[in-house]
C-alpha positions, 0 to 999 in steps of 0.5 A: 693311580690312574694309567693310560697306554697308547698302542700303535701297530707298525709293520715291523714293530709294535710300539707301547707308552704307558702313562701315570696321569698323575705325575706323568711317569712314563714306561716305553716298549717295542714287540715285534708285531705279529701281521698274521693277528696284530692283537698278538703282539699287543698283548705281548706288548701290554705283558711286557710294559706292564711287567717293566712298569710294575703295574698290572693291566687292570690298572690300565683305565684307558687304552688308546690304539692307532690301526691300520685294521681298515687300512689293509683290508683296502688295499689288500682287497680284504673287505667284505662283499658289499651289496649295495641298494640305489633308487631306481636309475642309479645302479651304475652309479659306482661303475660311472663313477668320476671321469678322472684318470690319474698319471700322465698324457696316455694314462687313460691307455694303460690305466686298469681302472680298480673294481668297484668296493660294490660289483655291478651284480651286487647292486639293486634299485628299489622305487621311491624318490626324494626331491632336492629338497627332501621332499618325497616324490614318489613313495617305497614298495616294501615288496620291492624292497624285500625281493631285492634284499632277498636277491642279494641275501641269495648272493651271499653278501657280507655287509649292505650299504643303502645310499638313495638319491637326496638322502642326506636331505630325508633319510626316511626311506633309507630307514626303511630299507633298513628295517626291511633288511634287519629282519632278511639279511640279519647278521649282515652290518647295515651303512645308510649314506645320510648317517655315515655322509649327509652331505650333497654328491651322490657318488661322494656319498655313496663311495664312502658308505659302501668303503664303510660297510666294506671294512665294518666286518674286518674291523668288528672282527678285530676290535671284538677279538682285542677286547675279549684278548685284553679282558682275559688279563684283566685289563678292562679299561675304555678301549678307544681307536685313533681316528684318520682325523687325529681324534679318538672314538669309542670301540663300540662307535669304531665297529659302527663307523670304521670308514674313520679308521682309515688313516689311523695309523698315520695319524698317531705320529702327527698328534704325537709330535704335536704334543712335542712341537707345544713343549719344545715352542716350535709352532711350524712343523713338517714331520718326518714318520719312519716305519719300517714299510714306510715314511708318512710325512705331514704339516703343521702350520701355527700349532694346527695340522692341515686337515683335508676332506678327503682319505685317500688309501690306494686307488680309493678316495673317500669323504672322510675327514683325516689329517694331510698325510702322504705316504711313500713307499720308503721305511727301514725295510724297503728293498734296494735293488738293480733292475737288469732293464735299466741298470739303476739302483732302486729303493722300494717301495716294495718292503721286507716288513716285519718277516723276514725283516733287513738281513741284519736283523737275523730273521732269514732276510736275504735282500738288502734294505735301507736298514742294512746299508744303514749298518754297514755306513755305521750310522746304526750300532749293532745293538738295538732295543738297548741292547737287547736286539743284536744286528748282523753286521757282516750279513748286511754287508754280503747283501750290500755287495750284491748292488754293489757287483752290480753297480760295479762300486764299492761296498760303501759307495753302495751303501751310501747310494741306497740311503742318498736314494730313500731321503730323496724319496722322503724329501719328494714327499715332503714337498708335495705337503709343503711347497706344492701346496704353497709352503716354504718348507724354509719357515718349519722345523722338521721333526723326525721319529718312528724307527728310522726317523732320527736316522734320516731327519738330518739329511732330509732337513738339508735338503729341504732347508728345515731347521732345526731338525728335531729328535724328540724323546723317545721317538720310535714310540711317538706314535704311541705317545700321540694314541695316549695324548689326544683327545675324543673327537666326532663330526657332523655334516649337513649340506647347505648349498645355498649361494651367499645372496640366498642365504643368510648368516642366521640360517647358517647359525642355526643349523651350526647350532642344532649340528653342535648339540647332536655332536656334544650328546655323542661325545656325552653318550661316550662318557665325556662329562658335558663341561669338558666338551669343546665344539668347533666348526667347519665351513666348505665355501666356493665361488659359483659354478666351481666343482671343488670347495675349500673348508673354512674354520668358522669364528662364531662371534665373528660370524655374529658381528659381521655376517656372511661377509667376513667368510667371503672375505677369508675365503679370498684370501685362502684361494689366493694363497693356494691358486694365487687368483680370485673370481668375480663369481658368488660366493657359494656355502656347500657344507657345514661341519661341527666337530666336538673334542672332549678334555685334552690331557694335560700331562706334564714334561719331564725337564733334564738336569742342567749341563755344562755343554759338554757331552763327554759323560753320555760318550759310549765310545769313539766310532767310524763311520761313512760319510761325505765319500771317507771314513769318518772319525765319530763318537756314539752317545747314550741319549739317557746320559744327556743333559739339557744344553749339552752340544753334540757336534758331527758327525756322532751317533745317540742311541737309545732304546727305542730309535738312533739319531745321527748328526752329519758332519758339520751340524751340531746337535743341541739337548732342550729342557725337555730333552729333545735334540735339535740339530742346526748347521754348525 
């Protein structure tokens, strides 16, 4: 039998799903995640699931891992020391930068602008130039090249990015200095712009090589140190990481290429609920992912998630393909507290993470959290992990007090404030991915999962007039069911940059068909057999004398029959929907995209026996709990003792191993085939 895990790292616990392809039999577990190495508690995780499955791990043939490796090396300021090579004249390029100041009117006054991934001191300039058209201008001086590589091996620099004008056009001279710098700086990771960004924007492209080479050290160091822990038991399966744009990529391209990693946690939850959203036939979908620093929230439009051009982690924005995600700091663990300036209760976004975690937990935690208050309202039963976790009832409630004192309230009204204030915060986020970007979130359903997630999906779905909303099966592992769902994905980029009158549909076709055979003998060097590949691709259109673009997917046979006209037309329609006007400028064709997918895994769905409608075997036991401003009458349920077409009605609690759902008052929550919970207004 051939099995599969997917492994994904949150900041409190770590989440497993082990798959039998062949009959799609799954196994499900959560360890406590180990931040000072989390390759520590991966391989916990792997004991234990192995242990709970009766599998061995060399019997594991693909292990498939979202991380958030690249993710904080960023904004912890734990990159390496990137030293930089331009072309002569451009040395301040990072300094410059882009004239953008992010907050309100007197922003640019109290705005420390972040230091550069590359210091001013660490940058060279070296002769040579192409010309906007590729075309070389003046040649390189290989001893300039060495004295200024030898100048920055004398600075200690730990990866070197090489990013010359016009490279994405030539990339000639970029490979010398990178045949130069592999016999002086050796050791140190090389990142050449027109490989990791061959698209037009000098500062676009340099930022995102230097974000690159920055991270490369970290994330090498990680997934060499994961694959040699994973070979001393044994499992020597094909280790492949999620990308930020919800695809997958080899280990070994990973080390080469971690700018794409920088959304990889967050995607995992994305591509798992897409695989839920296709079983359960709901096609609009806003995801609610809760963790225990943090939620992420997404949208998915006709069975397709928003992606954008750009990642953006901190202060840093990158090129680089990830899905839309936005994250807000408010997770199980985010902190309430009361500040003394202005006497209002505030939740996050500072966290109590993994360690010491909620003061429910028992592991030292002394502030009251989200998950504390959840506890006390009773919304969380005092066992978690089925059973094998036991929360501290009585010590989340002394640190609930604590605001409560301040506040001058009771414990309960306390309470409910801190989880009022964090689904606000979540219901903040998820407009900014629906109705700012012109969606009615009242067209989508909302799917709640990680930890927290089902806790609060009710709530938020309110709120944001979503319905239904969906807790699907084993939601606090869904991120690790999307990791061992999707499928090998890589891209390409080339810059066109040619206005409609001068350009033509052929030309467009053929650099898409060059761009299609270099991704399909990427994803063939990784092992993906030929016939299993799938190649789609990507156009980002403008009107002339624009500084932005939208990208377009592009229909071949369409492109074909009607020529550059039927992008124009698409594109006016797209711009109209966003900005709600057109121009009477050119059309302008900036840079095209292939991307090629590998075989999406079919894994069947588990359908539940058939009910009467009635709850009443999967009942626990009756409970109290807050809600609406009084004590509650309600009931807790085993999720595993459900059946399809059973109703639960609110308010009640369903647990199960690895999450909590609660339904509110007045909804009801209906049991699908599948065993996802959809919960409507009653």
């Amino acid at each position: 039998m051939a099995f599969r895990l997917g492994v994904d790292v949150g900041g409190t616990f770590t989440d497993l799903l082990l798959f039998d392809d062949a009959t799609g039999d799954s196994w499900r577990t959560k360890t406590p995640s180990t931040p000072h190495d989390s390759s520590e508690g991966i391989l916990n995780g792997v004991e234990e699931v192995c242990k709970i499955a009766g599998v061995t791990p060399k019997e594991i043939e693909v292990f498939l891992h979202g991380t958030t490796v690249a993710t904080n090396a960023v904004l912890e300021g734990k990159g390496a020391r990137v030293g930089l090579v331009t072309t002569e004249g451009y040395r301040q390029i990072m300094q410059i930068a882009r004239s953008f100041v992010p907050g309100g009117l007197a922003g640019w006054i109290v705005w420390p602008k972040p230091e550069p991934l590359a210091k001013l001191e660490d940058t060279v300039e070296i002769k040579g130039r192409m010309d906007a058209f590729g075309s070389e201008v003046r040649p390189t001086d290989d001893a300039d090249i060495r004295a200024a590589l030898h100048k920055l091996k004398g600075q200690g620099i730990e990866a070197l990015t090489v990013s010359l004008i016009n490279a994405y056009l030539n990339g000639a001279h970029e490979l010398r200095v990178a045949e130069l710098a592999a016999e002086i700086l050796t050791d140190v990771p090389i990142s050449l712009s027109h490989i990791v960004l061959p698209e037009m924007q000098e500062y676009e492209r340099t930022l995102t090589t230097v974000a690159n080479a920055a991270v490369r050290p970290v994330v090498g160091r990680y997934v060499r140190s994961l694959r040699d822990k994973l070979e001393k038991v044994e499992m020597n399966g094909r280790l492949s990481l999620l990308r930020s744009d919800g695809g997958l990529m080899s280990s070994q391209k990973s080390e080469e290429h971690p700018v794409a990693l920088l959304m990889s946690g967050p995607a995992g939850g994305v591509t798992g609920a897409l695989w839920v959203a296709k079983n359960a036939g709901l096609t609009n979908i806003l995801t609610l992912d809760v963790g225990g620093t943090s939620t992420d929230v997404a949208l998915i439009e006709h069975g397709e998630p928003r992606r954008v051009r750009t990642t953006e982690v901190g202060h840093l924005s990158v090129r680089a393909s990830s899905l839309d995600v936005k994250t807000v700091g408010a997770g199980g663990g985010s902190i309430a507290y009361v500040p003394e300036l202005t006497g209002a209760l505030r939740v996050g976004p500072q966290s109590a993470g993994a360690v010491p975690g909620p003061v429910a937990y028992g592991k030292g935690g002394t502030e009251p959290t989200v998950t504390d208050a959840n506890v006390v309202l009773g919304y969380l039963p005092e066992n978690l992990l089925g059973g094998t976790f036991k929360l501290d009832r009585e010590g989340a409630k002394k640190a609930v007090q604590t605001i409560a004192d301040k506040l001058g309230i009771e414990l309960m009204a306390a309470a409910r404030g801190i989880i009022d204030i964090v689904n606000e915060n979540m219901f903040g986020a998820l407009r900014m991915i629906s109705v700012q970007q012109g969606y009615d979130p009242r067209e989508f359903a909302l799917m709640g999962f990680g930890g927290a997630g089902p806790l609060h999906v009710n709530a938020v779905a309110r709120l944001m007039g979503s319905y239904p909303a969906v807790s699907p099966v084993s939601p606090g592992v869904l991120c690790a069911l999307g990791d061992a769902t999707t499928r090998m994905r890589t891209e390409t980029a080339r810059s066109l940059s040619k206005r409609k009158s001068d350009t033509s549909a052929d030309e467009v076709l053929a650099m898409l068909g060059e761009m299609d055979a270099q991704v399909r003998a990427e994803l063939i060097a990784d092992g993906i057999p030929a016939g299993e590949i799938e190649t789609s691709f990507e156009i980002d259109v403008r009107y002339s004398g624009q500084a932005f673009e939208v990208p377009m997917t592009v229909d071949l046979p369409a492109l074909k029959s009607g020529g550059l006209d039927v992008l124009a037309h698409r594109f006016d329609d797209e711009h109209r929907r966003l900005f709600t006007f057109n121009m009477e400028s050119e059309h302008e064709f900036v840079n095209l995209r292939a991307v090629a997918l590998g075989r999406p895994l079919d894994l069947p769905a588990h359908e539940l026996a058939k009910g009467d409608g009635n709850p009443a075997a999967a009942k626990l036991r009756d409970h109290e709990l807050w809600m609406d401003g009084a004590a509650q009458a309600a009931a807790i349920y085993d999720r595993a003792l459900l059946k399809q077409g059973d109703v639960v009605r609110g308010p009640a609690v369903i647990t199960e191993m690895d999450s909590t759902t609660l339904i509110e008052t007045r909804h009801i929550g209906t049991v699908d085939k599948f065993g996802n919970i959809m919960i409507t207004p009653a």
